[in-house]
C-alpha positions in Angstrom: 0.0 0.0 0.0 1.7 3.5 -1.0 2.7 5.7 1.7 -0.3 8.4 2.0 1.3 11.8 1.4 0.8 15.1 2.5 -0.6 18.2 0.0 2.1 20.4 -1.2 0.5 22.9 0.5 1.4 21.3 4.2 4.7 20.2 2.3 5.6 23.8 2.4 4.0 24.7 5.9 6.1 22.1 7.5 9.4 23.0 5.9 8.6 26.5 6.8 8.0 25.3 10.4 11.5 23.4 10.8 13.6 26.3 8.9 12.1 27.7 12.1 13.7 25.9 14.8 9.8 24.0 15.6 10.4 20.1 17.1 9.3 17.5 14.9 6.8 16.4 17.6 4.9 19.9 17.8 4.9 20.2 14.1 2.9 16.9 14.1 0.7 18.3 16.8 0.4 21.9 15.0 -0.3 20.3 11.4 -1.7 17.1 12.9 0.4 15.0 11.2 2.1 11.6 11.2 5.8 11.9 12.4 6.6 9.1 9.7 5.1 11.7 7.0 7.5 14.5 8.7 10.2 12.5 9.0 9.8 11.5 5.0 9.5 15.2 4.0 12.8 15.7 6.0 14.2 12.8 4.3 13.3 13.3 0.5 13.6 17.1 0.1 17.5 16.5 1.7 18.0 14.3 -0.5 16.6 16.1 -3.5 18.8 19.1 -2.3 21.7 17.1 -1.9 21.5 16.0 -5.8 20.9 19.4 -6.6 23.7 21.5 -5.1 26.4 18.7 -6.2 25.0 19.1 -9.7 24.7 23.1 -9.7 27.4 24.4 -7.5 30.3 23.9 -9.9 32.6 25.9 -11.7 32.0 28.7 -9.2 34.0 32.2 -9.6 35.0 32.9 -5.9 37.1 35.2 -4.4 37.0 34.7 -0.8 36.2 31.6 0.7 36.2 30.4 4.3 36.2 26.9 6.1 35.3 25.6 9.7 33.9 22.5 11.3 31.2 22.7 13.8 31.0 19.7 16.7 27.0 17.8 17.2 26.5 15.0 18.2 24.3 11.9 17.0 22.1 9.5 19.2 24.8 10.3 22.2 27.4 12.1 23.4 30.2 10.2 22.7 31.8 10.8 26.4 28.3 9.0 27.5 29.0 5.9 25.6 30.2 2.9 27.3 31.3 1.3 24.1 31.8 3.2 20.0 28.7 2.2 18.1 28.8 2.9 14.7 26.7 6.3 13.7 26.4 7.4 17.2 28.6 9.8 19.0 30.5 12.9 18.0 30.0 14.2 14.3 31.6 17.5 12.7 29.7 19.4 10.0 32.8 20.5 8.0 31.3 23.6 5.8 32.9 26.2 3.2 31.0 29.6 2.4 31.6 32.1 -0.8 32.4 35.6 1.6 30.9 37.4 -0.7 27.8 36.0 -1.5 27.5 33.6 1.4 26.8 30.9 -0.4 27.5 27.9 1.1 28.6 25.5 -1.9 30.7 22.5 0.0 29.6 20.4 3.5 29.9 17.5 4.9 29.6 15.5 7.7 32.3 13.6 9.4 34.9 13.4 12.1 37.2 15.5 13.4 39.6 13.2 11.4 42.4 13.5 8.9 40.6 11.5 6.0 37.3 13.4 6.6 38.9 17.1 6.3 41.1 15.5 2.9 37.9 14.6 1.5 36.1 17.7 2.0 38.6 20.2 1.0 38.9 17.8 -2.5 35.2 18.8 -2.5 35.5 22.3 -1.9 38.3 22.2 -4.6 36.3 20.5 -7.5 33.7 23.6 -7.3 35.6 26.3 -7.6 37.9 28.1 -10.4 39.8 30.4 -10.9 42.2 32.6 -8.4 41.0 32.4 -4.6 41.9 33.6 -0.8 41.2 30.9 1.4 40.6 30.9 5.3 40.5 28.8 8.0 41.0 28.3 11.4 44.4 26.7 13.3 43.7 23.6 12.3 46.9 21.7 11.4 45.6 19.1 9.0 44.3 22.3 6.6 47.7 23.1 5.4 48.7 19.9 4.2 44.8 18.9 2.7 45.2 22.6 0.6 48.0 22.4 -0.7 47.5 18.8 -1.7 44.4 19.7 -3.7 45.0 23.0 -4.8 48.7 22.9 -5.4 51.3 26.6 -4.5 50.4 28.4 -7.2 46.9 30.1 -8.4 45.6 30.8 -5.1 46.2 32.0 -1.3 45.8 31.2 1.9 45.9 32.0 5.5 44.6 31.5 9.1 43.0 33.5 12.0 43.3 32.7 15.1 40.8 34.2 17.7 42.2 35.0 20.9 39.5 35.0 23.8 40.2 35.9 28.2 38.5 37.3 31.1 36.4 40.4 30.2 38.6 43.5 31.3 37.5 47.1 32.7 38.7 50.1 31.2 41.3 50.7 33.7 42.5 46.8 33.3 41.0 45.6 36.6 39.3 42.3 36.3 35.2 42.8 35.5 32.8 40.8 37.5 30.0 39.5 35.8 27.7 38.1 38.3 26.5 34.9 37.1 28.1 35.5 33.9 31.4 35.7 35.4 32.8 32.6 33.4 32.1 33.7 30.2 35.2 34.9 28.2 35.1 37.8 26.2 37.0 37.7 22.7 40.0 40.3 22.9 41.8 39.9 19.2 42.4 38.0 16.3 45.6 36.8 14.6 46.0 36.8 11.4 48.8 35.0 9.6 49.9 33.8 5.9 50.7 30.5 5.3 51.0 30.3 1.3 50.8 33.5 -1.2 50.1 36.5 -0.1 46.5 36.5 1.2 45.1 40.3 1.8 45.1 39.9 5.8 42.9 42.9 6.2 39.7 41.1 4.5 41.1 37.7 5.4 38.8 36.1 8.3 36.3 32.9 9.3 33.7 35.4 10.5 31.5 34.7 7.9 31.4 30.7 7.9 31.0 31.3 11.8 27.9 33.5 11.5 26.4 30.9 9.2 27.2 28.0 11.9 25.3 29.9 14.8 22.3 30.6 12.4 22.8 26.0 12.1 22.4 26.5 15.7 19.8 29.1 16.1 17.3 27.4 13.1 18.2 23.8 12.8 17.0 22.2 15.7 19.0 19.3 15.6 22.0 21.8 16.8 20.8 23.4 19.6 22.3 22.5 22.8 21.0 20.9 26.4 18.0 20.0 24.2 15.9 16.6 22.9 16.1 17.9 19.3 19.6 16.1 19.1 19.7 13.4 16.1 19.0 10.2 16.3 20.2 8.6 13.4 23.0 9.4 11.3 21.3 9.3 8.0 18.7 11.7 8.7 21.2 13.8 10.6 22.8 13.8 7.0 19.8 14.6 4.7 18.4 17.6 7.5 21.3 19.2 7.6 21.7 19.4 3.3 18.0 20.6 3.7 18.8 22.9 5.7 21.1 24.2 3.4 19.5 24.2 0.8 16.9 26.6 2.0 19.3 29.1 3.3 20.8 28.8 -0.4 18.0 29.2 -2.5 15.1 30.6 -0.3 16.1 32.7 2.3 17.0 36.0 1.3 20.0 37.3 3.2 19.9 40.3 5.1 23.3 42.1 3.5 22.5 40.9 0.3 18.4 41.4 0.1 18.3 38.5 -2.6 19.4 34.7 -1.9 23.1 33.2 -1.9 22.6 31.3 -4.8 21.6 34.5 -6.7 24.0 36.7 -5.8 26.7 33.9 -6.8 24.7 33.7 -10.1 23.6 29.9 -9.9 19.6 30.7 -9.8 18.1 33.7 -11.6 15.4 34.4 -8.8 15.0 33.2 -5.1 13.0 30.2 -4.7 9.5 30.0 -3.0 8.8 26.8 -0.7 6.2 25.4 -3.2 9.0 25.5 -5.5 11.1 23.4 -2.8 8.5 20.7 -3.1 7.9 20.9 -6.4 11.7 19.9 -6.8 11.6 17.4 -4.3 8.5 15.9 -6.5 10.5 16.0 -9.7 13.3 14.3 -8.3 11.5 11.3 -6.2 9.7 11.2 -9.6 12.8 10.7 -11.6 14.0 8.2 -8.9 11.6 6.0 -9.1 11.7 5.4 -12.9 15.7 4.7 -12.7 14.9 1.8 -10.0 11.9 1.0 -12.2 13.9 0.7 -15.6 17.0 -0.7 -13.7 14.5 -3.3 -12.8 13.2 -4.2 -16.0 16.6 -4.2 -17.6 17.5 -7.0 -15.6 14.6 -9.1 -16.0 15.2 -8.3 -19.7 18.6 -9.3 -19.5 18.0 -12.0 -17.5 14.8 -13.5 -19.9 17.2 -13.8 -23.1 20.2 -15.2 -21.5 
């Protein structure tokens, strides 16, 4: 019996209502809603995204780009685990952002690990020509990934460094901040070459670092002390490309007043949500007549052997 699907119409209402930070549970009590039919709109439009952005964010003129991991974890905290289980514990969302036009065009989600950050600056290096200043945090393992995928010559590249302490008063006395009193205050940030000659004035991580706290702030999977954590890996994997994908092609940035992916000159016009499932649609669509021709080719095959 086929799954029973909802309209387009709560398609979009529900997308609208996680881009929002809502729990999966209340949006099945707001929209009255199965939380399989949630969790399959989750599922398929990340996936549909997914296809999309590797297909369209190619061959991208950037000047500036930046590149950070941020920490989550999935199904537990991996100091609360008595024993590793594969696709639980601590994941990294490892992310690179045009500076200019904010796009983010290259994520993915890993470890904190040596192969994980080679693989994802190769990504980041197959979408992008042309000269570019590159930034990134201290990170050791950055240095030898960059220059192993994009060579010494054609671009540059350096790190910042932020460098945070005890909030000071004016005349250097120690401030005392209540029950704030252990939060550190960032004091300055170090800025250093490490191949060409990157401009140090514009070079910074400020930009990929605003985009993670808005993962925090919107995607509810991200925010701390909470029960919106992840609980499997795979849907971990497909919310977080949806997620991305909206902030690329339907939210409209506040700096730029039109949507990454137009400013960077993939889309012509920022996308509506009806559009959103409208792609989704087309792509399940063109799934399901792969599997069903990849099916009959075999039988084919397999009738006049």
């Amino acid at each position: 019996m086929p799954y029973k699907r909802l309209s387009k119409e709560r398609q979009a209402l529900v997308l609208a209502s996680l881009c929002a930070g809502t729990p999966i549970n209340a949006i099945c009590r707001i929209y009255r809603a199965d939380k399989a039919a949630v969790l399959r709109v989750i599922r398929e439009t990340g996936e549909a995204f997914a296809d999309y952005m590797d297909k369209e964010f190619r061959d991208l003129l950037c000047h500036r780009i930046e590149m950070d991991e941020q920490w989550q974890y999935v199904g537990c905290h991996a100091g609360r685990m008595v024993a590793k289980e594969k696709g639980r514990g601590d994941f990294w969302l490892w992310a690179a952002i045009d500076a200019d036009t904010k796009l983010i065009f290259s994520h993915r989600i890993g470890k904190r690990s040596w192969i994980d950050g080679n693989l994802f600056v190769g990504d980041v290096r197959e979408r992008i020509k042309g000269p570019v200043q590159i930034a990134t945090d201290q990170l050791p393992a950055y240095a030898f990934h960059i220059r192993q995928h994009f060579g010494y010559e054609g671009y540059s590249y350096g790190t910042e460094t932020k460098i945070f302490g005890e909030p000071m008063l004016p005349d250097g006395t120690l401030a005392r901040l209540g029950r704030n009193e252990g939060v550190r205050k960032m004091q300055t940030a170090e800025r250093k070459a490490v191949v060409g000659s990157p401009d140090l004035e514009s070079l910074t991580t400020s930009h990929i670092e605003r985009a993670f706290l808005t993962v925090r702030q919107e995607l509810k999977r991200y925010q701390r002390k909470g029960l919106g954590y992840s609980k499997d890996l795979e849907t971990h994997k497909l919310a977080v490309a949806l997620h991305f994908g909206v902030y690329n092609f339907v939210r409209k940035h506040h700096t730029l007043k039109t949507t990454p992916a137009v400013a960077a000159g993939v889309e012509f016009e920022p996308w509506t949500l009806e559009r959103v499932v409208e792609m989704t649609a087309d792509y399940m669509r063109r799934k399901e007549d792969a599997v069903f021709e990849s099916a009959f080719q075999s039988l084919a095959s397999g009738a006049f052997a």
